[in-house]
Each structure stands twice: as structure tokens, then as C-alpha cells.
N, C-alpha and C positions, 0 to 999 in steps of 0.2 A: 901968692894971690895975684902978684903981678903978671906971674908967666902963663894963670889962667886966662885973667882977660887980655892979653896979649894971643893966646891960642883962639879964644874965642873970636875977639877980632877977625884973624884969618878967616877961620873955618865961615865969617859969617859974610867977609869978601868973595872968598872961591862959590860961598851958595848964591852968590849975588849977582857974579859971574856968569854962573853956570843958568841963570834962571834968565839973564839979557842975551846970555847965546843959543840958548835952544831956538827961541823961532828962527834966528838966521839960518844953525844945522839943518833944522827942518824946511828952509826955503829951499837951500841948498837941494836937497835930496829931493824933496819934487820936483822943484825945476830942473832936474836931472834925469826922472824918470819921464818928465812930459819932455824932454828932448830927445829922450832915447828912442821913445813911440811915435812922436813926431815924424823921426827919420826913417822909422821903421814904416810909418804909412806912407809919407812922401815918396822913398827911395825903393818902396817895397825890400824887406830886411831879409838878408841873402844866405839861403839855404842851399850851402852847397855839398855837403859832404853826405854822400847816400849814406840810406839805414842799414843797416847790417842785415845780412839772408833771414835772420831768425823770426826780426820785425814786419820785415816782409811778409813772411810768409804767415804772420797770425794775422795781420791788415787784410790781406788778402781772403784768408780765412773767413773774416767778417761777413762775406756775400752769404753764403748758402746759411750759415749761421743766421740771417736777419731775414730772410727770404722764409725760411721755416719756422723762424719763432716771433715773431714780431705781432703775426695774427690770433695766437693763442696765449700772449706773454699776460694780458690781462686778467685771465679766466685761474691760472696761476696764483699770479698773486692774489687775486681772493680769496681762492681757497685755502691759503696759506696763510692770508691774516684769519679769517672766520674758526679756523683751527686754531690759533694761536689765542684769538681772543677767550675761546669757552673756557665758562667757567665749571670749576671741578663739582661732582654732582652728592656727592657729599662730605662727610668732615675727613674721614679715611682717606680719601685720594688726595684730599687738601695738603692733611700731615704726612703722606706718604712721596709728595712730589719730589721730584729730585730738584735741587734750586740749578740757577742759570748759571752756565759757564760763556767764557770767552770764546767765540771761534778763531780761533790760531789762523785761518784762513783769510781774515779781517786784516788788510796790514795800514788801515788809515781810511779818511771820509773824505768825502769833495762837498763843499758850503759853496752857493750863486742863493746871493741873497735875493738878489730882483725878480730870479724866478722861482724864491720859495723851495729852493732846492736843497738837501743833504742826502746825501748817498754814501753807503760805505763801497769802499774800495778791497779789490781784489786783486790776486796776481795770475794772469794771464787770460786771453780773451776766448773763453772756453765758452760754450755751450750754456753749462749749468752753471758759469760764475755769472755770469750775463744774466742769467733768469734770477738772481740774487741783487747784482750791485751794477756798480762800476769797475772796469776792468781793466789794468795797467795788460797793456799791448806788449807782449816778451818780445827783448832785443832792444827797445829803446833803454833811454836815457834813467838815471834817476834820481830821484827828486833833489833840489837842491844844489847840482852840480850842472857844468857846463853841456848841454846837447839840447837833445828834443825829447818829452817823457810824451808819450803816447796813454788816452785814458778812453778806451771803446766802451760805450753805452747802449743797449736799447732806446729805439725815439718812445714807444708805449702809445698804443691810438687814445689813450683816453687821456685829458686835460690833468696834466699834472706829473702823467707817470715815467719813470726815468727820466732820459733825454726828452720827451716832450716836448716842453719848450723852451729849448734850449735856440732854435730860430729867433726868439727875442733879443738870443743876445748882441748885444752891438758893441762898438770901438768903445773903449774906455770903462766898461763894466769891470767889475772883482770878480774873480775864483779865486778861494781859499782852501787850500786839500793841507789838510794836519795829518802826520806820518811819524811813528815814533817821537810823541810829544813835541814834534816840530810844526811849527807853522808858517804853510808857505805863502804869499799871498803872489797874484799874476794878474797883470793887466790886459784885458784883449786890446788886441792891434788888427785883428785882421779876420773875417770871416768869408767863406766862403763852400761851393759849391763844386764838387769834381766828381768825376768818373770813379768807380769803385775798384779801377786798379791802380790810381793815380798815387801811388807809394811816395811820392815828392813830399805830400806833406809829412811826412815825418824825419825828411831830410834835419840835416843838424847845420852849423860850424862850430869854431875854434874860439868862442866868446860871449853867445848868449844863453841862457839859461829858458827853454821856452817848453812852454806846455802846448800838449795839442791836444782838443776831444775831438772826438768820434764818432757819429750815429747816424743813420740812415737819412734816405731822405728821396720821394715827402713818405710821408706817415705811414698810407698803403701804396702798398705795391711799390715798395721801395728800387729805385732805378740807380740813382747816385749817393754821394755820402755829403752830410754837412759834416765841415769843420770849422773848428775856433783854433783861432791860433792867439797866444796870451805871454807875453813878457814879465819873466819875476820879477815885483818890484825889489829895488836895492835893500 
């Protein structure tokens, strides 16, 4: 009996412990993250190591892609929810439906809470993934590991759809993109306005962990590309 309330004791120090240390670990770690963004805004955070040909060359890709689908990408997806939505027109087609599968195509979602955002995610910035999701840029980074992961979007002329409004977002906002039951979350640090051969931003180094999206810009008649640029948190 002894050596239980003896164990107990412990066990009931180490939870005592552990419950007066979390908020410091957890000061700790923000204050960590707001210094790393800090220095990243100050110092502007230094992308030096070019994208690889591959990346290039789908960024690049983006122009005539966005030029040609950006003014019909709405008419699209309506027609494609309004199909989705009908309902079966009697009991035989009901029991006859084939139920829903997964698209293997799908490899993870991108969450921007402030602009009411989720998107599924796709691999590579093709045409018809673009008229779907969100679309990992082939050649970059990926997720969760040291570089730059590239995420190309449709802006959508109408209030809400795709990239939209993604111009709202500013310094210190969240994106959250979950990928193989992981979840990553990133801090913007930096937005900006460039030329649509301006391949820079996707540049990488030897140390940070950084997201970048991608989508036209402005709305019609797309001329340049907005970017966000967004630091993983720790």
C-alpha cells in the first residue's frame, strides 16, 4: 500500500509539473515563431537557391492556363454542382446508384479561415486540376520538409470562388493544408505582386520550411500573379 501512495505521489508531482510547464513551452514557441517572422519581415527572409527546371516550367505554364480559363471557370463549376446536386427521379435509380469513392487524385485540402476558405488539393498545375482545386506546382518542395512548396489556384471572378479572395490576406493570417493525416499550419509573412515570369518566388534555402500560393491577378484580365508567401509554424 505503501509503494502505491508513494507511486501515486509521483505520478501526481510529474502531472503538476507538466501542467506549471506548458504555458512557459508554449511562450517559448511563439515567441519563437513571432521572432522568426519578425526577421523575416524586417530583413526580408532570403530565397536564395533557384526552383528546379520542372517548377519553372509549370509556374510559367500558369499564364496561358489563367488567360483561357479564369473567364469561363465559373459557368463550370455550376454546372457541375447543379449536376451533382439532382436528385434521383425515382426509387430505381436511388437503389441503383453506385455510392461515392475517393478520388486518388485528391492528395490533401488547403483551410484560410478568414476567407472562409477549403479547397482540395491536387498534384500538378494542369488545366483540368485547376478547374477542380488547388494545385501543388510539380518541382517544388514538399510539404513539411525544408524548401518552398508551391500551391497554384484560380482567383474565380465571383466573391468566394477559389483564390478569390485570397488579396485579403495579410501578415500573420493561418493556412492550414492537411496531407496524409498531417497537419501543417503556416504563417503569412509576406505578400506580394510580380510579373508572371517572376520564378523567384518559388525560390527555396537550406533552413525554412515555406509555403507559397498562387493566382492571378487582378481578377479580369489577368496581367501579373499575387503571391503569399507563409512560414511553417514550429
Amino acid at each position: 500500500m505503501s509503494k502505491m501512495k508513494k507511486w501515486l505521489s509521483t505520478l501526481l508531482i510529474i502531472v503538476g509539473i507538466c501542467i506549471i510547464a506548458f504555458p512557459t513551452y508554449d511562450k517559448i514557441r511563439i515567441n519563437r515563431l513571432n521572432q522568426r517572422l519578425l526577421e523575416a519581415f524586417d530583413n526580408e527572409l532570403e530565397l536564395n537557391e533557384e526552383a528546379p527546371p520542372l517548377a519553372e516550367s509549370d509556374y510559367l505554364g500558369l499564364q496561358a492556363i489563367y488567360e483561357n480559363n479564369d473567364a469561363t471557370i465559373e459557368s463550370t463549376t455550376t454546372e457541375s454542382a447543379n449536376s451533382e446536386s439532382t436528385e434521383p427521379t425515382d426509387a430505381t435509380e436511388e437503389t441503383t446508384a453506385k455510392p461515392k469513392t475517393v478520388d486518388k487524385s485528391v492528395i490533401g485540402k488547403i483551410k484560410i479561415s478568414k476567407i472562409d476558405l477549403i479547397m482540395p488539393i491536387l498534384m500538378g498545375a494542369t488545366e483540368k486540376n485547376l478547374n477542380r482545386g488547388a494545385t501543388v506546382i510539380n518541382g517544388t518542395s514538399d510539404f513539411g520538409v525544408i524548401g518552398n512548396v508551391g500551391i497554384a489556384g484560380h482567383r474565380g471572378r465571383s466573391y468566394g470562388i477559389f483564390f478569390n479572395r485570397l488579396d485579403e490576406i495579410e501578415q500573420g493570417d493561418v493556412i492550414e493544408v492537411t496531407t496524409n493525416k498531417t497537419v501543417y499550419k503556416y504563417t503569412v509573412y509576406e505578400t506580394l505582386i510580380v510579373e508572371p515570369t517572376d520564378v523567384s518566388v518559388l525560390y527555396r534555402n537550406d533552413k525554412d520550411k515555406i509555403l507559397t500560393l498562387v493566382t492571378c491577378d487582378p481578377v479580369k484580365n489577368p496581367t501579373h500573379r499575387l503571391i503569399i508567401h507563409a512560414l511553417q509554424n514550429p
